[in-house]
C-alpha positions as CSV (number, residue, x, y, z in Angstrom):
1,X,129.9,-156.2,77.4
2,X,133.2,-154.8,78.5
3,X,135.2,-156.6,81.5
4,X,134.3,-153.3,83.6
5,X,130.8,-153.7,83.2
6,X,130.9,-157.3,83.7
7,X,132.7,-157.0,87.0
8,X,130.3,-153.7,88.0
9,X,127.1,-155.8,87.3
10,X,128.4,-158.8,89.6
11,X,129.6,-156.1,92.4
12,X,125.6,-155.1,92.5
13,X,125.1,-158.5,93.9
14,X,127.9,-158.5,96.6
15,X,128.2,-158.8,100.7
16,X,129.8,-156.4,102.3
17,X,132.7,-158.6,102.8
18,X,132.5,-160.9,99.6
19,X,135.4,-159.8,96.8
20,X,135.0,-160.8,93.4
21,X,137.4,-163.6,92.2
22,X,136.4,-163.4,88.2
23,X,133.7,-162.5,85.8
24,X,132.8,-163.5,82.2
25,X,130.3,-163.7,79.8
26,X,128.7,-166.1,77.2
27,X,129.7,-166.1,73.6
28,X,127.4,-165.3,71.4
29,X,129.5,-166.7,68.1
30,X,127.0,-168.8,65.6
31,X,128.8,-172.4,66.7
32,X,128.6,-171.5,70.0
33,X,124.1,-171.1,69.6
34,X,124.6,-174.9,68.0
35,X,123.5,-177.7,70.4
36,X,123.5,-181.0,70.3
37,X,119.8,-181.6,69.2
38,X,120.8,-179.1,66.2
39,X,121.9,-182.1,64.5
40,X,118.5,-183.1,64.4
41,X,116.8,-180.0,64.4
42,X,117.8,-177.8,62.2
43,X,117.1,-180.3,58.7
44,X,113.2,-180.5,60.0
45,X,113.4,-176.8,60.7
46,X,114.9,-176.2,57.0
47,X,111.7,-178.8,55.9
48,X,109.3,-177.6,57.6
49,X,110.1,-173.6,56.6
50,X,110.4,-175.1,53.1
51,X,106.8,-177.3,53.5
52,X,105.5,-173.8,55.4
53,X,106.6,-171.2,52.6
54,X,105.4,-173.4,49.6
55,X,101.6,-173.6,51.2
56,X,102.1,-169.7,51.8
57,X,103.0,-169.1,48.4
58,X,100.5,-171.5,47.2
59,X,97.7,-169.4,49.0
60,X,99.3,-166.0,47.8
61,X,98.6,-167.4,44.2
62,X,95.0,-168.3,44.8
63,X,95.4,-171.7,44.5
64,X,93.8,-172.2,48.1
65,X,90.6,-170.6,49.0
66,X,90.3,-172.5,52.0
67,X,89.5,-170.1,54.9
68,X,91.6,-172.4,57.2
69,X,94.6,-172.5,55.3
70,X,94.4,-168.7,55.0
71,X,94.0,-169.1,59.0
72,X,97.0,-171.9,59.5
73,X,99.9,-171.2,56.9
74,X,100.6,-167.6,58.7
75,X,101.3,-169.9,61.8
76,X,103.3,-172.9,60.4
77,X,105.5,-170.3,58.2
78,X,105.4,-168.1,62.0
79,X,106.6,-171.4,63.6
80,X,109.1,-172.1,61.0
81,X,111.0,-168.5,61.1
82,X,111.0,-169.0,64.7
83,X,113.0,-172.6,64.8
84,X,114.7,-172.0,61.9
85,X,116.2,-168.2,62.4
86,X,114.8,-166.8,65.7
87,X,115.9,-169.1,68.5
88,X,119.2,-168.5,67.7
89,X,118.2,-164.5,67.8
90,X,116.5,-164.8,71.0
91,X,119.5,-166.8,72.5
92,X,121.9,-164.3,71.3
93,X,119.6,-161.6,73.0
94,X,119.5,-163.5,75.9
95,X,123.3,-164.1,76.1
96,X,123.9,-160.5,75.8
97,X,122.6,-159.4,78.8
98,X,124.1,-162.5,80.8
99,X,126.8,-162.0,83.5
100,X,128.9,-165.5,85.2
101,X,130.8,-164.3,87.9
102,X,132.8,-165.9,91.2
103,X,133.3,-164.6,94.6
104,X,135.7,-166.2,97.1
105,X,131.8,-167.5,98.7
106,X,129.7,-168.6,95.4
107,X,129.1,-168.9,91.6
108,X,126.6,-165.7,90.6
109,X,124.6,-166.0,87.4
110,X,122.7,-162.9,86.3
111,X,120.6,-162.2,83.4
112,X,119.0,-158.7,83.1
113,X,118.0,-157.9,86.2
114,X,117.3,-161.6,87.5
115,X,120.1,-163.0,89.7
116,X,120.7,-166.8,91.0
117,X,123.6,-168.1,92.9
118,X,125.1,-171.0,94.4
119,X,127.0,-171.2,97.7
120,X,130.5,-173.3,97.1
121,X,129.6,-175.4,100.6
122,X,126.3,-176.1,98.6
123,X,127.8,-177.6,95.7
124,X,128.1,-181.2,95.4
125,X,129.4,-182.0,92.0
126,X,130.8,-179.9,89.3
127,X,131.0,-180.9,85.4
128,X,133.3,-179.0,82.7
129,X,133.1,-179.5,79.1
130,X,136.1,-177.3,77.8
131,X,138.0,-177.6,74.3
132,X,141.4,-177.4,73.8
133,X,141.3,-173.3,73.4
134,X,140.2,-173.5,77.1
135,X,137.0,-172.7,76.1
136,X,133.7,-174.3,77.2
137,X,130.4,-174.7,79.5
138,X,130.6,-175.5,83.5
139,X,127.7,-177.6,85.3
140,X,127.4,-176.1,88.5
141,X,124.9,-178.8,89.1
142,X,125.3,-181.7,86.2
143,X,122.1,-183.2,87.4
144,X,120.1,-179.6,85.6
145,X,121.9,-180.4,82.8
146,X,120.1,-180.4,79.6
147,X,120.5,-183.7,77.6
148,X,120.6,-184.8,73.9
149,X,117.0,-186.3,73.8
150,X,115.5,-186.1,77.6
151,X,115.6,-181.8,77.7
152,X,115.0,-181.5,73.8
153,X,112.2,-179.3,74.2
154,X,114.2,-177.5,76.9
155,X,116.8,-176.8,75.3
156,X,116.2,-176.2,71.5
157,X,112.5,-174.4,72.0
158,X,112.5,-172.7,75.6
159,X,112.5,-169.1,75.9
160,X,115.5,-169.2,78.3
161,X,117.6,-172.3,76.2
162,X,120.5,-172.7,77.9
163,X,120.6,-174.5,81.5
164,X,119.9,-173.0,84.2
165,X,123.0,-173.8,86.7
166,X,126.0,-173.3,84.0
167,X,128.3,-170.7,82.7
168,X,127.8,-171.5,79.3
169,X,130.4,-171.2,76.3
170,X,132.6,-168.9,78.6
171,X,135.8,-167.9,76.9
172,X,138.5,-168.9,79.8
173,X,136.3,-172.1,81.4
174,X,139.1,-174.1,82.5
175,X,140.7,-170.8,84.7
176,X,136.6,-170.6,86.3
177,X,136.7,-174.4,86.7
178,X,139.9,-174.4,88.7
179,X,138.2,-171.5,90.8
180,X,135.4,-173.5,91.6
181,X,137.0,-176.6,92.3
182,X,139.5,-174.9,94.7
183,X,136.5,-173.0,96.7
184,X,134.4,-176.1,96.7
185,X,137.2,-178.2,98.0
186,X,138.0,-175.6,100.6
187,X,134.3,-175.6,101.8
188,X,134.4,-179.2,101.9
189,X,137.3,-179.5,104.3
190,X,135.8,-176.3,106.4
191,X,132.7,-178.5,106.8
192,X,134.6,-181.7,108.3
């Protein structure tokens, strides 16, 4: 998605007195889909296709004439394309048709045609994970953000994987970051 048509989509969403302040969108690069859990993930994906495609194979060949196992290894070799290959697919899609963008009043997040926000005098706490390229994910609200083990099922499986209240593997985090923290601040000392 071009800059233009980042900044167009986020402009739908607009006040009449609300000015855009920057827009971006997630990557959709393969380390970028990787999570945390992956590490633990993607070696009982790999056995489980493997486990999943022998039985299939197995009942191709006639060696099971089972009426169940003509029944379940369609499903387990279903389940295995799906964590193995098409998570990653769906994220991508997902991705694709997400839209991060900042207004001098809150952080918009809109995906398709769905839109959340969060008001910067709403915002308590802010969390940045950004590598050295300046890269990274923002945690509008680090409390909603997915863990290692306590989210797994969250974040690996769900249809929407990525958390809910973050800008997710942006391109320029730290320059969002810095917009955030200065609007929250100033709502902060407008509020005293």
């Amino acid at each position: 998605m071009t800059e233009s048509d980042q900044r167009r989509r986020i402009e739908e969403e607009l006040t009449p007195d609300e000015r855009v302040l920057w827009t971006g969108c997630p990557s959709t690069s393969f380390f970028s889909l990787l999570t945390k859990a992956d590490i633990f993930i993607l070696p009982f994906s790999i056995i489980w296709a493997a486990g999943a495609g022998f039985a299939s194979v197995a009942m191709l060949l006639g060696e099971s004439q089972h009426m169940m196992s003509l029944l379940i290894a369609p499903f387990f070799l279903a389940v295995a394309v799906y964590i193995t290959i098409g998570r990653f697919l769906l994220k991508v899609r997902l991705r694709r048709k997400t839209v991060y963008g900042l207004t001098d009043r809150r952080a918009l997040i809109c995906r398709g045609q769905n839109t959340s926000f969060i008001l910067f005098d709403r915002m308590r706490t802010l969390e940045k994970s950004i590598r050295d390229d300046g890269s990274g994910t923002i945690y509008l609200m680090p409390d909603a953000k997915p863990g290692m083990f306590s989210s797994l099922n969250r974040n690996a499986f769900q249809i929407t994987p990525d958390a809910k209240y973050a800008f997710v593997e942006i391109d320029d985090a730290k320059e969002a970051y810095d917009i955030i923290r200065k609007h929250i601040l100033e709502a902060k000392d407008h509020s005293s």
